[in-house]
C-alpha positions in Angstrom: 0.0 0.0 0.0 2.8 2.5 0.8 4.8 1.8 -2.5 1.3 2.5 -4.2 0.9 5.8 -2.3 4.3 6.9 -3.1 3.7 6.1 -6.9 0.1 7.7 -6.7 2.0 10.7 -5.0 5.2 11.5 -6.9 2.9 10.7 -10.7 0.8 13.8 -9.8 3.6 15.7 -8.6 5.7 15.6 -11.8 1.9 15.9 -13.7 1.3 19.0 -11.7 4.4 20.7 -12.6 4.0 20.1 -15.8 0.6 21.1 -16.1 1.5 24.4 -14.1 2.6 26.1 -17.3 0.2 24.9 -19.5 -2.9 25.1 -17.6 -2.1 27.3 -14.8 -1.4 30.1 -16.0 -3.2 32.4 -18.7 -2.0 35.5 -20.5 -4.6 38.1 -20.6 -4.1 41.7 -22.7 -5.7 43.8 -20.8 -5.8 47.8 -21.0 -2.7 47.9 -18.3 -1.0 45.7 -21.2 -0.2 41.9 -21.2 -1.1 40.1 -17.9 -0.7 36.8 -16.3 -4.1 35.2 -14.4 -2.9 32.5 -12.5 -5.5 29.7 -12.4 -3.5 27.0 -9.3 -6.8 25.6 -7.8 -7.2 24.0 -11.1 -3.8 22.9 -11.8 -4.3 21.7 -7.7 -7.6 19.9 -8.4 -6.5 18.2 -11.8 -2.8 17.2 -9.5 -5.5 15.3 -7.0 -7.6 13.7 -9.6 -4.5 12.2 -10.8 -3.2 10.7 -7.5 -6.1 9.4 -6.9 -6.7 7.4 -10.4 -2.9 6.3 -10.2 -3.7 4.7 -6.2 -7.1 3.2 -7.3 -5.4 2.2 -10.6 -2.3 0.3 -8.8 -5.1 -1.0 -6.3 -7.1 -2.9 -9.5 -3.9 -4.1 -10.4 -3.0 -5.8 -6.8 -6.5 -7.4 -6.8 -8.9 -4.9 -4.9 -11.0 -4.1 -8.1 -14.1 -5.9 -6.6 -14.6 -2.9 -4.0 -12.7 -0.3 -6.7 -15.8 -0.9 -9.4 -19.3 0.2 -7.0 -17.1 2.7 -5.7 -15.5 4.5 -8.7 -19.4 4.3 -10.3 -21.0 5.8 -7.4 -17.6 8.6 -7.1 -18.6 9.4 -10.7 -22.0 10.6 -10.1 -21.2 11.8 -7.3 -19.0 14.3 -9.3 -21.9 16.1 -11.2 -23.4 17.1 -8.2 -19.8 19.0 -6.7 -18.3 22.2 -7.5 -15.3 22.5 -9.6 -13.1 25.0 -10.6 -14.1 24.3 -14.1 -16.2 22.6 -16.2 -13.4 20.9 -17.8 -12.0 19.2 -14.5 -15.2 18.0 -13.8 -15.6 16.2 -17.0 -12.8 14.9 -16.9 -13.3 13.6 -13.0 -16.5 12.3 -14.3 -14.9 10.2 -17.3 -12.1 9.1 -15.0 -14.4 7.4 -12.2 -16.3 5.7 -15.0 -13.1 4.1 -16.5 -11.8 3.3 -13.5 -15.4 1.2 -13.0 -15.3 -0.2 -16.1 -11.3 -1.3 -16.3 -12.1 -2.6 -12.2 -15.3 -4.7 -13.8 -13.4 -6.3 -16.8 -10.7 -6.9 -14.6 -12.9 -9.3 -12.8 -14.8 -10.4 -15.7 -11.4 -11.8 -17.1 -10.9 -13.3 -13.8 -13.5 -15.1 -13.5 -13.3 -16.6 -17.4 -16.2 -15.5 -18.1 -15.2 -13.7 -21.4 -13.4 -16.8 -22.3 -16.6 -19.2 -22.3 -18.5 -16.1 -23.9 -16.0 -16.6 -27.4 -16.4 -20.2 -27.0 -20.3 -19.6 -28.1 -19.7 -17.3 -30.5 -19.4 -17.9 -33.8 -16.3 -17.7 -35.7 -16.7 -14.9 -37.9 -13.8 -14.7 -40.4 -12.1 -10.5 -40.5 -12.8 -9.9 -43.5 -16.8 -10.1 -43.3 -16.8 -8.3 -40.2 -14.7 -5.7 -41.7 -17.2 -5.9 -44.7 -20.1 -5.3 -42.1 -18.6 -2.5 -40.3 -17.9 -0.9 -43.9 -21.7 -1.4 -44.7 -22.8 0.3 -41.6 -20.6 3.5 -41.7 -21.6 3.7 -45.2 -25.4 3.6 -44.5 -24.8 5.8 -41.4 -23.1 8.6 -43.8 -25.5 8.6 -46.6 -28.4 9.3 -43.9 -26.8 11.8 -41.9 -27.5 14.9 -43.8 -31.7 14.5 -43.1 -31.0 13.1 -39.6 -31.3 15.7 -36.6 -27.7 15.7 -35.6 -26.9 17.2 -39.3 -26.8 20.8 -38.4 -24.5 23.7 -40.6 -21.9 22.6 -38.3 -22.0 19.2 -37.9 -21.8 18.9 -41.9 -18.8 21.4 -41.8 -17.0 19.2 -39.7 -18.1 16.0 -41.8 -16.8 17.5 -45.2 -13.5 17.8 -43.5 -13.1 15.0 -41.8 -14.1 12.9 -45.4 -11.9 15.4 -47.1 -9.0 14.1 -44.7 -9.9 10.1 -45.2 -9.3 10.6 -48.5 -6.5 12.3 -48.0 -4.9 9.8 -46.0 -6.5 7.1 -48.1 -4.2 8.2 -51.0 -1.2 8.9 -48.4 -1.7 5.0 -47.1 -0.6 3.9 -51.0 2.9 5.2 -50.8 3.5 5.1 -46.8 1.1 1.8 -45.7 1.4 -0.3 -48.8 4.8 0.7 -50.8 6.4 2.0 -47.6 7.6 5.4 -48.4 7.6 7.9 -45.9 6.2 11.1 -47.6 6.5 14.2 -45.3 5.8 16.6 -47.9 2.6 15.3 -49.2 0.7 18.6 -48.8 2.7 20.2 -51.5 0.8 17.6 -53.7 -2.7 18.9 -52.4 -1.3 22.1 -52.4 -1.2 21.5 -56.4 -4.1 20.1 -57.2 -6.1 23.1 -55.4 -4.0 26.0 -57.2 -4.4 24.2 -60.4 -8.2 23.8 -60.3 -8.2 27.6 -59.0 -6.0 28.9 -62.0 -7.5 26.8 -64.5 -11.1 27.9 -63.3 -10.2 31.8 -63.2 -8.0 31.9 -66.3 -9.3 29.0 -68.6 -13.5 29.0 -67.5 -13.4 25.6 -66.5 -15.7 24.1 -64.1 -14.9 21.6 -61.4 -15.5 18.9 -63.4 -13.2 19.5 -66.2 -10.5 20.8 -64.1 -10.5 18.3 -61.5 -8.8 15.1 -63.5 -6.7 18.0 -64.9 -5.6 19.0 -60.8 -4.8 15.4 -60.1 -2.5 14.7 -63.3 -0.8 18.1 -62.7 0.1 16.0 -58.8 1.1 12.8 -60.9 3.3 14.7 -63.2 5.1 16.1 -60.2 5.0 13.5 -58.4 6.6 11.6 -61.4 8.8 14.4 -62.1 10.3 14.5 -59.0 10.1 10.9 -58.0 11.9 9.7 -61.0 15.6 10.8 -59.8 15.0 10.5 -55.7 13.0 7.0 -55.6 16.6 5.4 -55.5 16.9 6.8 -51.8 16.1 5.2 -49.1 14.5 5.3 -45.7 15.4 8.8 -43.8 17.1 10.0 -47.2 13.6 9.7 -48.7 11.5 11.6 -46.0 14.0 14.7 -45.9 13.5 15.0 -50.0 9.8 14.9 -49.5 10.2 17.1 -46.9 11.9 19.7 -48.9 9.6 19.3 -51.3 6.6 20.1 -49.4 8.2 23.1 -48.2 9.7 24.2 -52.0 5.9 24.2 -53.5 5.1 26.6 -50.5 7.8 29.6 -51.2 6.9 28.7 -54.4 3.6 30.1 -54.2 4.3 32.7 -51.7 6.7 34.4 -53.7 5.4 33.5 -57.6 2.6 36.5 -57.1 2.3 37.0 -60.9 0.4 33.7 -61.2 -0.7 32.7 -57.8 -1.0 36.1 -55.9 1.8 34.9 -53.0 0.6 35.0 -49.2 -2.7 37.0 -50.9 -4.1 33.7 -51.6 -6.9 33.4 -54.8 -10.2 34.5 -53.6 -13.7 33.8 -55.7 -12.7 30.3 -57.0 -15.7 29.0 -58.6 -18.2 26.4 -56.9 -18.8 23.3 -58.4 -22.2 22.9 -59.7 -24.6 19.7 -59.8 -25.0 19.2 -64.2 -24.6 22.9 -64.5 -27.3 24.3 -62.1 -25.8 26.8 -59.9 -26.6 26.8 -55.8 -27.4 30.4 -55.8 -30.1 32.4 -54.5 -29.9 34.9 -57.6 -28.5 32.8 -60.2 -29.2 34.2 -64.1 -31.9 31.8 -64.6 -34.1 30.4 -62.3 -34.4 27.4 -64.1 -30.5 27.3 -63.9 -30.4 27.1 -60.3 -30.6 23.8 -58.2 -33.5 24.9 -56.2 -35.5 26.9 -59.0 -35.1 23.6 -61.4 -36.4 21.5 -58.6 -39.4 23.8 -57.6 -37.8 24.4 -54.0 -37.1 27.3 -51.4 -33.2 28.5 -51.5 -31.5 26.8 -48.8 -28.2 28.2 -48.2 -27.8 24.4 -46.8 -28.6 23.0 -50.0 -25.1 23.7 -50.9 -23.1 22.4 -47.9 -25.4 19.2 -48.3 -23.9 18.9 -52.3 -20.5 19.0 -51.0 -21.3 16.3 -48.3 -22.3 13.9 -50.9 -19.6 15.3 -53.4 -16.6 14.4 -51.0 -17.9 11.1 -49.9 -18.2 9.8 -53.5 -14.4 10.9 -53.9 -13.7 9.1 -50.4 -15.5 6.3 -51.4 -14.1 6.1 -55.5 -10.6 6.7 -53.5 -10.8 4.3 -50.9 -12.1 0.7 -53.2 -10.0 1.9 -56.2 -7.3 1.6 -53.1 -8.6 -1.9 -52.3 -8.7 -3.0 -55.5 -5.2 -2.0 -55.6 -3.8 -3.5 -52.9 -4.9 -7.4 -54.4 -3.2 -6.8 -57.9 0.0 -7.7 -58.6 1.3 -4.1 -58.2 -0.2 -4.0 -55.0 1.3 -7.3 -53.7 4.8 -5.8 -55.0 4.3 -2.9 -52.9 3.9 -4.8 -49.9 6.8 -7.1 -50.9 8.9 -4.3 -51.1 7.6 -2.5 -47.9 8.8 -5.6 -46.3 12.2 -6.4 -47.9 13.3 -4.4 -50.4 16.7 -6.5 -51.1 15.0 -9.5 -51.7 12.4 -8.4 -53.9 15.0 -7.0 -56.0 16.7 -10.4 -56.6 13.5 -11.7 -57.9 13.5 -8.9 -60.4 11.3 -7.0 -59.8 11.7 -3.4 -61.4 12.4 -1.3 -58.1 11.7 2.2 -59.9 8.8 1.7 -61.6 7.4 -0.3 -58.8 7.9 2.3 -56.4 7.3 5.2 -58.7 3.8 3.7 -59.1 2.8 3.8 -55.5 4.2 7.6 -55.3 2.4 9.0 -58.4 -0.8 7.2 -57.2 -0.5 8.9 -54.0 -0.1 12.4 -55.1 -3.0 11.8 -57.9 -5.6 11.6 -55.0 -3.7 14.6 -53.1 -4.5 16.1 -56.3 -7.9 15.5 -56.3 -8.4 16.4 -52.9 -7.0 19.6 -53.1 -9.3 20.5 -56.1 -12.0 19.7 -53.7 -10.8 21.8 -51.1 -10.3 24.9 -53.3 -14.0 24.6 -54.5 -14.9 24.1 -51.1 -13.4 27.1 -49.6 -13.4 29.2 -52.3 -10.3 30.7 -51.2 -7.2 29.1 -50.5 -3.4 30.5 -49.9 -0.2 29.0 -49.2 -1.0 29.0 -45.2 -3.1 26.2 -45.7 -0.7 23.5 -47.1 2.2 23.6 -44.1 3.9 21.0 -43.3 1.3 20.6 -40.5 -0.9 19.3 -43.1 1.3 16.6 -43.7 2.2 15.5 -40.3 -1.7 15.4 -39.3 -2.3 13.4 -42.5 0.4 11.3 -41.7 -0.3 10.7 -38.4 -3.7 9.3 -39.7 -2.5 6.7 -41.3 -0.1 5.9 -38.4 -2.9 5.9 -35.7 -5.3 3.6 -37.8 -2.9 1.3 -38.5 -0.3 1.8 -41.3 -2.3 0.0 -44.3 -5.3 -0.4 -43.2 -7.9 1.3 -44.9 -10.8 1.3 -42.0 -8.2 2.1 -39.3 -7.8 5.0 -41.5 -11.6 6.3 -40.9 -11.5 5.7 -37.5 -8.1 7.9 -36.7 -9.4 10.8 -39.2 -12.7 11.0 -37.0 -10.6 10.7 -34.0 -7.5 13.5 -35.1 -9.8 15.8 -37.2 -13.5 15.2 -35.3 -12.2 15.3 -31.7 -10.6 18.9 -31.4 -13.8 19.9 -32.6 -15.8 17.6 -30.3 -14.1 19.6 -27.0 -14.2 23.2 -28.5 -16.3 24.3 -25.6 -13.9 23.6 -23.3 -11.7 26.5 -24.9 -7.8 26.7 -23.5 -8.3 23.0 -22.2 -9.3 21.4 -25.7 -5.9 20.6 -26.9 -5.6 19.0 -23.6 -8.1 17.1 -23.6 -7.0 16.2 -27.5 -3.4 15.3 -26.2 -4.9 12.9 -23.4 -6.8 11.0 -26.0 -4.0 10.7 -28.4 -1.7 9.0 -25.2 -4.8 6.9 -24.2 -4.6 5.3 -28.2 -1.2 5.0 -27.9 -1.6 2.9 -24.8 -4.4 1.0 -25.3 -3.5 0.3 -29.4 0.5 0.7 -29.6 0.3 -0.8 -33.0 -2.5 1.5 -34.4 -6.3 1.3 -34.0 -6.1 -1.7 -36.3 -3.0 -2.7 -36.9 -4.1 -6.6 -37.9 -4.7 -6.4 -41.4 -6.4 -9.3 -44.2 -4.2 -11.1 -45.8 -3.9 -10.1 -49.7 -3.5 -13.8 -50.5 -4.0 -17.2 -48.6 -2.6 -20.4 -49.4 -5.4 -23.4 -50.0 -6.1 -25.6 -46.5 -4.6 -28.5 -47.2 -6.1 -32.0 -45.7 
């Protein structure tokens, strides 16, 4: 019990120091100039929440979990009813008691077998159909949403983005979970395909739908161009070219203001329309507009619900032409040579082409993606392809599970959904963001689904 108490004790005292300068204090710019508001009952409360989840946690682990579970449950209802400093601390004393229940109940479930004799019943269900089921499901679910009652402005704002980042990552997980090449400057791809379809709709008239194959060939050809000479690196080598070139297509459009208006950005990029009628209240023809050629009231959300279904047809096109991918014989190679290079090489296989297959694929879909995005915004400037963009995507396809396309939903809802989940709690929401991130990378080291289908199995023999 002492060793517990002096574990519990010391764990919040290094967590409260650190916390001191993140969450105690706030900077405030005030008319007597900048200001510091110290907030330590906060930083106080959040240090005792923590020794007390490390004792009761050590406490499940030395076998006391059949008391632990009744009385973290009853501690976490107990919660809503006391004051806390902040809303934040109490939600997060709230979720704490409730996992400590539930991790002091399945300890004692697996204790007593019972999950054991549970799987015994079960049927064996093979992971491929219940990844096909799962796939059904959050299909259905995202087809509905828009005319369900959680689809609000907002909601479907955050829905476009997070899709737009699936497929996004979707392409990314070509060259980094099935060929193995670690991109970091994958933005500068979607960075291409969005000023392409923005030039070419200003300066040539074309609409979406003409220019986007154009955006995503402009990526390949890049990708291609510069792929061609650098594919012959390898591991770290690799990365820091992508790197730089992620960073080169930035300057290059802050500082080539003839043609793409440098940090000004391009503003009034044209929308995409639905076979040529417009979503506009005052559009030159009535019968040109969506609504007026469908005899219905302008709905500003009428729009944002054509975007919704316009990047989840990409996602989806994206994400089985990925899948298809992976069982061909190109795909196959790509995993051969994600595992050992050397040896795939002596079979002779064509390294380049291989490999420059994978990396022009990837930056086709980038392509495509940033086209979306540009008609989406209707603005974009170089601020908005950073390397940031490349780390989150990245990350993405780490989190789910490198290669794995449905790991890959899960993490984008996760990385991209989350922040905006906790927004209400303000200064504490990248907190609370950061604690997630350590919880996946404690309870699924290897990614949210890091076991994967095999592309092909051998015959059962007798």
């Amino acid at each position: 019990m002492n060793t517990r108490i002096k574990d519990a004790f010391f764990t919040a005292l290094i967590a409260g120091v650190l916390a001191l300068p993140l969450a105690g204090a706030r900077t405030i710019d005030g008319a007597e100039g900048l200001t510091v508001e110290w907030h330590l009952v906060d930083v106080g409360v959040a240090a005792l929440l923590i020794f007390l989840g490390r004792l009761l946690l050590g406490l499940i682990a030395d076998g006391k979990a059949k008391w632990i579970a009744p009385l973290a449950f009853v501690a976490g209802i107990v919660a809503a009813y006391l004051p806390f400093p902040s809303q934040f601390l109490k939600s997060v004393a709230m979720l704490g008691a409730f996992v400590l229940a539930a991790r002091a109940a399945f300890t004692l479930l697996r204790r007593a077998d019972i999950f054991n004799a549970m799987l015994v019943k079960l049927p064996h269900r093979p992971l491929a159909k219940n990844l096909a089921v799962i796939s059904a499901i959050l299909i259905l679910f995202t087809l509905v949403f828009p005319f369900t009652p959680l689809a609000s402005r907002y909601a479907l704002d955050v829905a476009i983005m997070v899709m737009t980042y699936i497929m996004l990552a979707w392409g990314l997980n070509i060259t980094v979970g099935y060929a193995g090449l670690l991109d970091l400057g994958y933005a500068g791809f979607y960075a291409l395909g969005a000023y392409s379809y923005a030039l070419l709709a200003q300066n040539f008239g074309l609409s979406f739908w003409e220019a986007l194959p154009i955006s995503g060939g402009i990526a390949a050809l890049a990708a291609f161009l510069l792929g061609f000479p650098v594919l012959r690196l390898r591991g770290d080598y690799f990365a820091i070219v992508t790197l730089g070139f992620g960073e080169i297509v930035r300057l290059v459009l802050i500082n080539w203001t003839k043609l793409t208006n440098g940090p000004n950005g391009i503003s009034g990029i044209p929308r995409p329309t639905f076979v040529g009628l417009e979503f506009a209240r005052d559009a030159a023809e009535s019968r040109k507009s969506f609504h007026g050629f469908f005899s219905l009231e302008f709905d500003p959300l009428q729009r944002v619900i054509f975007l919704y279904y316009l990047i989840l047809l990409l996602a989806l096109l994206v994400g089985w032409f990925s899948a298809k991918l992976r069982r061909l014989p190109i795909g196959r190679a790509w995993e051969a040579f994600r595992e050992d290079e050397v040896a795939c090489a002596a079979l002779g296989i064509n390294r380049s082409r291989v490999k420059l297959a994978a990396y022009a694929l990837g930056a086709t879909v980038a392509g495509l993606a940033g086209a979306f995005f540009a008609t989406r915004q209707g603005f974009i400037s170089p601020e908005s392809f950073t390397f940031t963009e490349s780390a989150t995507m990245l990350a993405i396809v780490i989190l789910g599970g490198i290669g794995h396309p449905l790991g890959i939903v899960f993490a984008a809802v996760f990385i991209v959904g989350m922040p905006e989940l906790f927004r209400d709690l303000e200064q504490y929401r990248m907190l609370a963001f950061g604690a997630g991130m350590v919880l996946i990378m404690l309870w699924r080291p290897g990614g949210m689904m890091a076991v994967r289908e095999p592309t092909v199995k051998l015959p059962k023999t007798a």
